[in-house]
C-alpha positions in Angstrom: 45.8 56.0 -2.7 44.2 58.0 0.1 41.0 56.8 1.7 38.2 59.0 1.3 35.1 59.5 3.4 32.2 60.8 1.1 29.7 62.8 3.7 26.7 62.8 1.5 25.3 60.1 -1.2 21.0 58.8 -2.1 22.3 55.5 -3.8 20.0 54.3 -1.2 16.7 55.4 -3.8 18.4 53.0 -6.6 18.4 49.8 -4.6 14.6 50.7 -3.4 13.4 51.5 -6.7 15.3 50.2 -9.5 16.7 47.3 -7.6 20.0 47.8 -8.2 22.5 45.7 -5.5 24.6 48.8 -4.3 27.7 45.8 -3.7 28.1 45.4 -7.6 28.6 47.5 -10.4 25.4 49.4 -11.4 24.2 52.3 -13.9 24.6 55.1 -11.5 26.7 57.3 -9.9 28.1 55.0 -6.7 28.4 51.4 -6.1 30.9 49.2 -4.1 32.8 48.1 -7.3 33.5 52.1 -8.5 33.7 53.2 -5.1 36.8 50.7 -4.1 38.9 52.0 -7.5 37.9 55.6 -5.8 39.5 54.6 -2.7 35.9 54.9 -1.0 36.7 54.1 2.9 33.4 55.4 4.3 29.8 56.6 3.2 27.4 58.6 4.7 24.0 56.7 3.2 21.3 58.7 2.9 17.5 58.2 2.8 16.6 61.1 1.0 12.8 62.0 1.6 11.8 64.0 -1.3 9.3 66.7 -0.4 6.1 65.5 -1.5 6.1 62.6 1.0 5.3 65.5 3.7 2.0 66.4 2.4 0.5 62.8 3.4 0.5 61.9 6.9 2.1 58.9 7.0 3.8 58.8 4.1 7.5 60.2 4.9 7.4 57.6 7.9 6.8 54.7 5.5 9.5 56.3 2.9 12.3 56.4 5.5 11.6 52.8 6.7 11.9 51.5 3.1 15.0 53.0 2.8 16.4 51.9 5.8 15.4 48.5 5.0 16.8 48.4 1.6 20.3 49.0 3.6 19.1 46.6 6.0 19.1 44.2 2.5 22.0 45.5 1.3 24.1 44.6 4.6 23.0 41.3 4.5 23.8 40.5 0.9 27.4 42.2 1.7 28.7 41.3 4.9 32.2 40.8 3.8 32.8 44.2 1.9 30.1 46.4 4.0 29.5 47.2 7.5 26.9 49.6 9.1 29.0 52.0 11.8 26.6 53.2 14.2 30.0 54.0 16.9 31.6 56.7 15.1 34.8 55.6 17.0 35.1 53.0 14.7 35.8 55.6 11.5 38.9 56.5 13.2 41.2 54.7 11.2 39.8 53.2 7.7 39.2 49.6 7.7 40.8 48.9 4.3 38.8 45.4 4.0 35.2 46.3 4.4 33.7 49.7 3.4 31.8 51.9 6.1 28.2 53.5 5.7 26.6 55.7 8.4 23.0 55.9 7.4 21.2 59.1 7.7 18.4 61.0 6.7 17.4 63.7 4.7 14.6 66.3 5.3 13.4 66.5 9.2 10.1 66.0 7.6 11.0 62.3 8.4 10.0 62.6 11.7 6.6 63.7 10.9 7.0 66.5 14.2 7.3 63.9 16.3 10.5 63.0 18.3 9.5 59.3 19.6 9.9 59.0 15.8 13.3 60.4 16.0 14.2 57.6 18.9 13.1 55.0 16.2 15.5 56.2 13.4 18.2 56.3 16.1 17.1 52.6 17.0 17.5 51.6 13.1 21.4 52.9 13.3 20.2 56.3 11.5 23.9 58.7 12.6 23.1 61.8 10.6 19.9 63.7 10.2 20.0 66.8 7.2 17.2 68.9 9.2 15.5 70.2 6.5 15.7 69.4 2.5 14.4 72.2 0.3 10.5 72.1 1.4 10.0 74.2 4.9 8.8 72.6 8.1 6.7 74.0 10.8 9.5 73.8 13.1 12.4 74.9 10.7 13.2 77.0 7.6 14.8 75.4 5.0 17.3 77.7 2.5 14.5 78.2 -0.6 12.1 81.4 -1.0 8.6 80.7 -0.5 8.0 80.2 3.1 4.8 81.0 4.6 3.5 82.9 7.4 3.8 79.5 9.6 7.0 78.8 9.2 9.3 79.9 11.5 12.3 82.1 10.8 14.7 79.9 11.8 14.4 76.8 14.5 10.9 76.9 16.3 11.2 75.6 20.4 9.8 72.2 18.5 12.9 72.5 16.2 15.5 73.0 18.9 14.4 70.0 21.2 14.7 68.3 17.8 18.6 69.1 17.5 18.6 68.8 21.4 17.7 65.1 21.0 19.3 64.3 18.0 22.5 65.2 20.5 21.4 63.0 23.5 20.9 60.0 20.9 24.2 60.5 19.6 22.8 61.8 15.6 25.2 64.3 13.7 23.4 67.4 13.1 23.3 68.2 8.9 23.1 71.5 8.0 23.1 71.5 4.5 19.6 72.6 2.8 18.7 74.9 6.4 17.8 78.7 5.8 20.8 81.0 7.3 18.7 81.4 10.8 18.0 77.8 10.8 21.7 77.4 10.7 22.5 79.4 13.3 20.3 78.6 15.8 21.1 75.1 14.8 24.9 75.9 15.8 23.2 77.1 19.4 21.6 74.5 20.0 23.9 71.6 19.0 24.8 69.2 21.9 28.3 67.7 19.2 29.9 69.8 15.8 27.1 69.9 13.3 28.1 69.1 9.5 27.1 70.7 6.1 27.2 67.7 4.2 27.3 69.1 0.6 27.6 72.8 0.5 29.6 74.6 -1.6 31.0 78.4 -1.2 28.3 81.3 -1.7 31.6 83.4 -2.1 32.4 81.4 -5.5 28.9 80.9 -6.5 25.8 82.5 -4.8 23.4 79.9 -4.9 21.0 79.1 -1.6 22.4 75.8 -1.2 25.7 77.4 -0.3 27.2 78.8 2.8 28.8 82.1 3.4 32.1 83.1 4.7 30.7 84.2 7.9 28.8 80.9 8.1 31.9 79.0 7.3 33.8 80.8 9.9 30.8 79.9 12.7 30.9 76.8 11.7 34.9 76.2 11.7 34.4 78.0 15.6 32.2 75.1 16.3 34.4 72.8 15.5 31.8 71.4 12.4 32.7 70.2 8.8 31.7 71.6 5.3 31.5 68.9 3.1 32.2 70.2 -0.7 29.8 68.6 -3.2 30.1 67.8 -6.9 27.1 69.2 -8.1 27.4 71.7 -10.8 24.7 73.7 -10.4 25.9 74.8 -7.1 29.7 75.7 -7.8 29.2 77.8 -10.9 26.2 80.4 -12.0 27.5 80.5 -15.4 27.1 76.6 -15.4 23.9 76.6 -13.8 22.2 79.5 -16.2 23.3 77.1 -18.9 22.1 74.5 -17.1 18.7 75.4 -17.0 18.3 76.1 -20.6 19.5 72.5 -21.6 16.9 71.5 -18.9 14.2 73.0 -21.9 16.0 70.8 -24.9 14.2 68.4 -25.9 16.8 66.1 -24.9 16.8 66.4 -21.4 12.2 66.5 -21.7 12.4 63.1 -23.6 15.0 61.1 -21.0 12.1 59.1 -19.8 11.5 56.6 -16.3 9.0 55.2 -15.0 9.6 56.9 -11.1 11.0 59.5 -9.9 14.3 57.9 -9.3 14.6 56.6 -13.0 13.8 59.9 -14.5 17.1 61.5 -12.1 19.5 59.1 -13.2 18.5 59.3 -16.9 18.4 62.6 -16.7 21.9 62.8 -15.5 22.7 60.8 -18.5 21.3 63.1 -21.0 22.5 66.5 -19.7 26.0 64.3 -18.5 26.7 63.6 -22.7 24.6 66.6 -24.0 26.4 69.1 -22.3 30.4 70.4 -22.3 32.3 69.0 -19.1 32.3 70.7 -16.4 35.8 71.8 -15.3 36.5 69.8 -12.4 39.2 72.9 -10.9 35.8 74.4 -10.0 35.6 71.6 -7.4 39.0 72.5 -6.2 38.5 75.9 -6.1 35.7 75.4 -3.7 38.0 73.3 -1.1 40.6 75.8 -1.5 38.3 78.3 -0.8 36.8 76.7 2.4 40.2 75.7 3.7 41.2 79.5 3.6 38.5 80.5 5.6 37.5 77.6 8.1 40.9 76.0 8.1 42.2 72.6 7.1 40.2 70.3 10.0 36.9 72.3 8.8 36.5 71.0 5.4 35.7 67.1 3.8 33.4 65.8 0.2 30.3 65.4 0.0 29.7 64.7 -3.5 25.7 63.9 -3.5 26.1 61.5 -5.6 22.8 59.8 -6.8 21.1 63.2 -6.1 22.5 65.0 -8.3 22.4 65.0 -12.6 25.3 66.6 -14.0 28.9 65.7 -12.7 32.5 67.5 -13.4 34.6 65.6 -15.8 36.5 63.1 -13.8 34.1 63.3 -10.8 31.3 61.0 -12.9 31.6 58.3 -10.3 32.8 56.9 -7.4 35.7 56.0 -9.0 36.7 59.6 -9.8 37.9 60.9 -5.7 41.5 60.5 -6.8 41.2 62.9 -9.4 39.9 65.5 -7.4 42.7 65.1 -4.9 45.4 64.9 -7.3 44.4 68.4 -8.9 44.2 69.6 -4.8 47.8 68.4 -4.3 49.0 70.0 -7.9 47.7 73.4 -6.5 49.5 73.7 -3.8 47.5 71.5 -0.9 50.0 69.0 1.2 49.9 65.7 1.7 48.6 66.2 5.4 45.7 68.3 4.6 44.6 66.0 1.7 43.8 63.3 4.2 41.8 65.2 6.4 39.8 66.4 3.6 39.7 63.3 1.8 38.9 61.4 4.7 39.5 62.1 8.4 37.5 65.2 9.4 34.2 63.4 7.8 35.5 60.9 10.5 36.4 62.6 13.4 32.6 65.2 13.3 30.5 61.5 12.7 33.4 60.2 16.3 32.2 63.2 18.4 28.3 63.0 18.0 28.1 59.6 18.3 30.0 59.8 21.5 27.6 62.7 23.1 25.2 59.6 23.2 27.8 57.1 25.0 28.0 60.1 27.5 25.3 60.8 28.8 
């Protein structure tokens, strides 16, 4: 079985607030237990700050820290089967004994536009920061409509010392979520490869969340990663129109929670069973797609698992990366290229900006 490095995954939310220990089997969509039968090697773990916690001063700060100290917990109650990477060196070559998580963050609104709070992520073990989730920033334009007058068109001077730094402190640079200016200027600015952690192809489907072929080529010329996700709505606009009308049913209305978190994951389960599976080819057509135009050391996963509601069939879980890779080697893909999709590009972009920090 090849190792696989997923790029993008908010499990972290569940063990904050559902209490679910991330080292056993749990009702979700990624834990240690599936995640081993998938041939999991490495994790990117993300603290996913959803966008209302940027319209309280304060209160994305306080978010990210619980976050981080729920994989602070989860360390601790794993030390045998987990270990934090903070020297991307050490992804190099899978550790078959101990799976690796890179913690990052998601949504620059973290930061609260202000980089000593940038240096204290860094000093937490924080490796990847996704610059922008779907809410704008007054330094940075995320990918959605609706941005103001005050919002810049792509990366503010603010916003560029913010990639500048992430760079000297040895972060990854996540594109995934940034408006097409954002993006590039990003690329500019970029002290190490940048990543888009869980993109799909606007070619194949022309959603926002998606890169284009010129993007994908910029990118690839940068020597960055595109990290394909699982989630439907953003590899098929058939799937997502009928997406959005089960999302009226009164099936997916009634799925119930008590937070935020609860009401994602049993939302997942009701439009998971209420709706046909989702050809899991579409997946695979997305790689192949990316590998034509970037090339084969330009491309990883990044399924957004734990973000996300409805999966492909076979791609439910952890447990389901083998899958994906066996339909990628029936259509054509060799053996080669599957490991540096499945695993050793994720690696080698998380090796080179951790390094900028060691030299400087």
């Amino acid at each position: 079985m090849l190792p696989v490095f997923d790029c993008h995954a908010d499990a972290l939310q569940r063990a904050l607030d559902l209490g679910h220990d991330l080292g056993q089997e749990t009702h979700g969509h990624l834990d240690l237990v599936r995640g081993r039968r998938g041939g999991l090697a490495a994790v990117v773990l993300t603290a996913w700050i959803d966008g209302p916690y940027a319209e309280e001063p304060g209160a994305a700060k306080r978010r990210t820290n619980a976050l981080l100290d729920a994989a602070d917990d989860l360390f601790a109650r794993h030390p045998e089967s987990l270990c934090q990477v903070v020297d991307g060196a050490r992804l190099l070559e899978p550790d078959p004994s101990r799976l690796a998580c890179v913690l990052a963050i998601e949504g620059g609104h973290a930061i609260e536009d202000d980089l000593d709070q940038l240096d204290h992520y860094a000093g937490r073990g924080v490796r990847v920061m996704t610059l922008t989730w779907n809410n704008h920033l007054s330094w940075a334009r995320s990918c959605r409509d609706g941005a103001g007058a005050a919002v810049p068109e792509g990366l503010s001077d603010f916003g560029v010392r913010v990639v500048e730094r992430m760079g000297e402190l040895g972060m990854l640079v996540d594109l995934s979520h940034a408006g097409e200016r954002t993006f590039y200027d990003a690329l500019e600015a970029a002290v190490a490869p940048p990543m888009v952690s869980h993109s799909g192809c606007r070619a194949l489907s022309d959603h926002p969340r998606n890169v284009t072929d010129d993007q994908l080529r910029a990118l690839a010329q940068r020597g960055g990663v595109l990290g394909i996700p699982f989630a439907t709505a953003f590899l098929d606009e058939d799937e997502r129109r009928a997406e959005q009308a089960f999302r009226k049913t009164e099936a997916y209305r009634n799925a119930g929670g008590d937070n935020a978190t609860e009401r994602l994951l049993l939302e997942g389960d009701a439009i998971q069973s209420g709706m046909p599976p989702f050809p899991l080819e579409r997946v695979a057509d997305h790689v192949l797609h990316a590998l034509e135009v970037a090339g084969p050391r330009h491309v990883a996963l990044g399924a957004d698992f734990d973000g996300i509601d409805r999966r492909p069939a076979g791609l439910e879980d952890a447990s389901g990366y083998p899958a994906l890779l066996e339909v990628l080697g029936r259509r054509g893909v060799d053996q080669e290229t599957l490991g540096l999709v499945a695993y050793h590009n994720a690696a080698r972009a998380i090796a080179e900006a951790t390094a900028t920090a060691a030299a400087r």
